[in-house]
C-alpha positions in Angstrom: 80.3 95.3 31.6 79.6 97.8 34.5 76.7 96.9 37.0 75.8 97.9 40.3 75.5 95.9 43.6 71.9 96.4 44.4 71.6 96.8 47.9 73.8 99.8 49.1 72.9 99.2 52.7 73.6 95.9 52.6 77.5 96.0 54.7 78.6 92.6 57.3 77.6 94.6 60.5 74.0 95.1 59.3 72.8 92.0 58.0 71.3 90.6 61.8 69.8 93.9 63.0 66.5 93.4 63.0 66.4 97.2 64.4 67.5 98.2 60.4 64.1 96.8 59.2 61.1 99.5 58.9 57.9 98.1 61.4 54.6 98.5 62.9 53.4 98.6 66.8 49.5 97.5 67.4 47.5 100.2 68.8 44.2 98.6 69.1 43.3 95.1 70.8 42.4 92.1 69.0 43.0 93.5 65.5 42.2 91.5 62.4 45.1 90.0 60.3 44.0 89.1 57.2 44.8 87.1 53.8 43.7 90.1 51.6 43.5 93.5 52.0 39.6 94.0 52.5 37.3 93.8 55.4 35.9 90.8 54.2 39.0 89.4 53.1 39.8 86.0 55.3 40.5 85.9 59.1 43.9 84.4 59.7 44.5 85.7 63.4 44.7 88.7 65.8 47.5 91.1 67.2 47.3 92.8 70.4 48.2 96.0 71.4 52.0 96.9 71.7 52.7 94.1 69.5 55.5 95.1 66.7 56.1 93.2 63.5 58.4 94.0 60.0 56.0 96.3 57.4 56.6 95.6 53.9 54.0 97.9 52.3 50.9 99.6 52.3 47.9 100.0 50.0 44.4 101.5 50.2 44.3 101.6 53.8 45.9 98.3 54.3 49.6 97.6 55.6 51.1 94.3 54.6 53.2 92.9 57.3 55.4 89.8 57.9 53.0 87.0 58.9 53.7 85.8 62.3 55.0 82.3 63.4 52.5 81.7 65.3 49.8 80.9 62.3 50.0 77.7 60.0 50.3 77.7 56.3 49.2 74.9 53.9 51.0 73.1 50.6 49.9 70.5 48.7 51.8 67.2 49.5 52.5 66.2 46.2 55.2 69.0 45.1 57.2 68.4 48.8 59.8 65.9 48.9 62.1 65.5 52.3 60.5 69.4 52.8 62.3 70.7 49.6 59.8 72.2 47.1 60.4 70.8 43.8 58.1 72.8 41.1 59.3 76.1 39.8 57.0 78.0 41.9 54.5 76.9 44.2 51.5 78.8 46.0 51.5 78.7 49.7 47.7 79.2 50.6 46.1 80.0 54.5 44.3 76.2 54.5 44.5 72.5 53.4 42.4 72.9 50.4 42.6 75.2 46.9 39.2 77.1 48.2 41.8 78.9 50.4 43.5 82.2 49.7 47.1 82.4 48.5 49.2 84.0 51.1 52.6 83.4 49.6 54.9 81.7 47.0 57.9 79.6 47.3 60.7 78.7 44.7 62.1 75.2 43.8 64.5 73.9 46.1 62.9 76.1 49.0 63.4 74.2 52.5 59.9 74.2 54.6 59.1 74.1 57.8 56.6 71.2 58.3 54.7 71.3 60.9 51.8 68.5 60.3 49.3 66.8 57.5 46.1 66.8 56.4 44.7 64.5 54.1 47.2 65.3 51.2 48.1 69.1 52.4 51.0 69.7 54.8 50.9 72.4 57.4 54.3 74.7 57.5 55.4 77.8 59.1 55.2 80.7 57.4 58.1 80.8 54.3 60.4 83.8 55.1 58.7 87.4 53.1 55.4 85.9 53.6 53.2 88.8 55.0 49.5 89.6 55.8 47.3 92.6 56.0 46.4 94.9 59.0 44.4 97.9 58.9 46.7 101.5 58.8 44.1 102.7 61.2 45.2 100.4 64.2 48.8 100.3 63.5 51.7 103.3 63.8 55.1 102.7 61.4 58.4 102.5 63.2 60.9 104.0 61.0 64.1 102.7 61.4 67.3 104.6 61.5 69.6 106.2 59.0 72.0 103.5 57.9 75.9 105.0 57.9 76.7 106.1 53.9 78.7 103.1 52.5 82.7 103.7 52.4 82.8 102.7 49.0 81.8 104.2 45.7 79.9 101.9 44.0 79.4 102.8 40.1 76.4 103.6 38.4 74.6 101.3 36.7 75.4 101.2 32.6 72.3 102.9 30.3 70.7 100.1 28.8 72.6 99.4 25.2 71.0 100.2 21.3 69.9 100.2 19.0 68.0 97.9 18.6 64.1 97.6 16.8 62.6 96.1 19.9 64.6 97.5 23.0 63.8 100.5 24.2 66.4 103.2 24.3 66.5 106.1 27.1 67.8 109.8 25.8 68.1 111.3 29.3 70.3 112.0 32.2 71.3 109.3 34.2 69.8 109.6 37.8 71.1 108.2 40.9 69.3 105.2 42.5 68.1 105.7 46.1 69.5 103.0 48.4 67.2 100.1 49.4 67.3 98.6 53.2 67.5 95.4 51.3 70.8 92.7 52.6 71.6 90.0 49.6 71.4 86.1 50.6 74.9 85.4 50.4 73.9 81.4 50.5 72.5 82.0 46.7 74.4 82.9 43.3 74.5 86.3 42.9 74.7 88.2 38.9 74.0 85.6 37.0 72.7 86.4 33.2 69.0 86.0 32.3 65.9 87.1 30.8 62.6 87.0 32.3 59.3 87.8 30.8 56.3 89.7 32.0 54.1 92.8 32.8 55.4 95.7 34.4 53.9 96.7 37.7 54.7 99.0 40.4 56.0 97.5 43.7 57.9 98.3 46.7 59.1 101.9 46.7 62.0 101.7 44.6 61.0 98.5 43.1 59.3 97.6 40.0 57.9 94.1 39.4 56.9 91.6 36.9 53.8 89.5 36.7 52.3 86.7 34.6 48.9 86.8 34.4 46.8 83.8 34.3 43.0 83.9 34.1 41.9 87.0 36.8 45.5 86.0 39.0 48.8 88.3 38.8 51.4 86.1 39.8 54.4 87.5 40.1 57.8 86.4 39.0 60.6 88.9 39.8 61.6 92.2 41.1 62.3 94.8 39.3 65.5 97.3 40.2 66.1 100.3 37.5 65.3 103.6 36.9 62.3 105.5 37.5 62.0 107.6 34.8 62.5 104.7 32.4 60.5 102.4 34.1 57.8 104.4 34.8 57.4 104.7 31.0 57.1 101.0 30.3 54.2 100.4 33.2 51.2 97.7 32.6 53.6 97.2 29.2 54.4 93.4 28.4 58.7 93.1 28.4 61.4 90.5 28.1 63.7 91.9 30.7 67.9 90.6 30.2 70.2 91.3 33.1 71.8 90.1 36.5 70.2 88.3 38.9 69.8 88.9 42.7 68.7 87.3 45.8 68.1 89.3 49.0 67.5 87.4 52.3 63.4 87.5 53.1 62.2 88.0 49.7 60.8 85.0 47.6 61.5 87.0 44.7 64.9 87.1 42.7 65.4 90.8 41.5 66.6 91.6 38.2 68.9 94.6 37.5 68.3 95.6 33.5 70.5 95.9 30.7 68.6 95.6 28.1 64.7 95.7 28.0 62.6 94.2 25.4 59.3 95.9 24.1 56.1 93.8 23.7 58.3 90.2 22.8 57.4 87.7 20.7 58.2 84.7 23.4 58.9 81.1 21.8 56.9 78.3 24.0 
């Protein structure tokens, strides 16, 4: 079966260039970084002028950026063993207590950073794709530069297979998938089969995501890498989503490359 390799960008000579990553320079002093994107979402720390640090996205006036080493996350002791998380997912929040906001979430058999204790919470760095929010109006994005065209063709990915009642099936041209600055963790197993279930949501540019919602809480549980105009169709829509499987170095998230989408599934507990 035909797939493609996600990440065009993603050749040997790249994959330490911090230079290849999109960022943002401070241009005010003392400038909030917060846990959510609001003014009254929680203090966490300040960046001063001239300071540059790796964007990830933006939204309503807020730019999320990768949260600097320099503050202290918090997990519950209970799920850490020898610093290896052992749930399936686990929140990361911005204190030693569950009044505090989540800032990020790690995946079983995630190695931490440890950095102290408290009571039964233990203090970490920040897990790599964590990120915070900064105002847009006291930062400027640094673009970074055209990568180099690949010197390989790599082959388009396969229209998703039917008929079938539940999957949806796509009568239009196939379009060509813009590449993503995005280099895959070659320490993790890349393509492998699954299917993952959830609630289509918009993400990164170029990047769809799903989410499991529990009580007023989106959490989300993959990326999502297909085609707009399909995708776009199945928005806010609930889907069992069957393909391969990709990990791409600071991202939490595994991304999922589709080959067959399910409509509204009936999911077995």
């Amino acid at each position: 079966m035909r797939f493609v390799l996600l990440f065009l960008v993603a050749v040997a000579t790249a994959t330490a260039q911090t230079n290849d990553v999109a960022k943002v320079r401070v241009t005010g002093d003392r400038v909030s970084l917060r846990a959510t994107p609001e003014l009254d979402g929680e203090l966490l720390d300040r960046a001063m002028r001239g300071e540059e640090m790796v964007y990830f996205q933006h939204t309503n006036g807020w730019v999320a950026i990768q949260a600097p080493d320099s503050l202290n996350f918090w997990v519950s002791e209970q799920y850490i063993e020898n610093g290896v998380v052992k749930p399936e997912k686990l929140n990361v929040r911005s204190g030693p207590s569950l009044n505090y906001n989540v800032v990020a979430v790690v995946n079983r058999g995630d190695l931490l950073s440890l950095r102290g204790e408290f009571n039964s919470w233990l203090k970490i760095a920040p897990p790599i794709g964590s990120y915070v929010w900064i105002s847009e109006d006291y930062v400027d994005i640094i673009e970074p530069p055209k990568p180099e065209p690949p010197p390989v063709v790599i082959p388009e990915p396969a229209p998703i297979p039917g008929p079938e009642p539940v999957v949806e099936k796509i009568e239009e041209p196939e379009e060509e998938l813009p590449p993503l600055m995005l280099v895959l963790d070659e320490s993790k197993p890349q393509g492998k089969k699954d299917k993952l279930p959830g609630i289509l949501r918009r993400a990164n540019p170029g990047l769809y995501k799903l989410v499991m919602i529990v009580g007023d809480i989106e959490e989300p549980i993959c990326l999502v890498r297909g085609r707009e105009s399909q995708l776009e169709k199945m928005l806010n829509r609930s889907l069992l989503i069957e393909g391969s499987i990709y990990w791409v170095k600071d991202v939490d998230l595994p991304v999922i490359q589709p080959e067959k989408i399910n409509l509204d599934p009936i999911i077995s507990e």
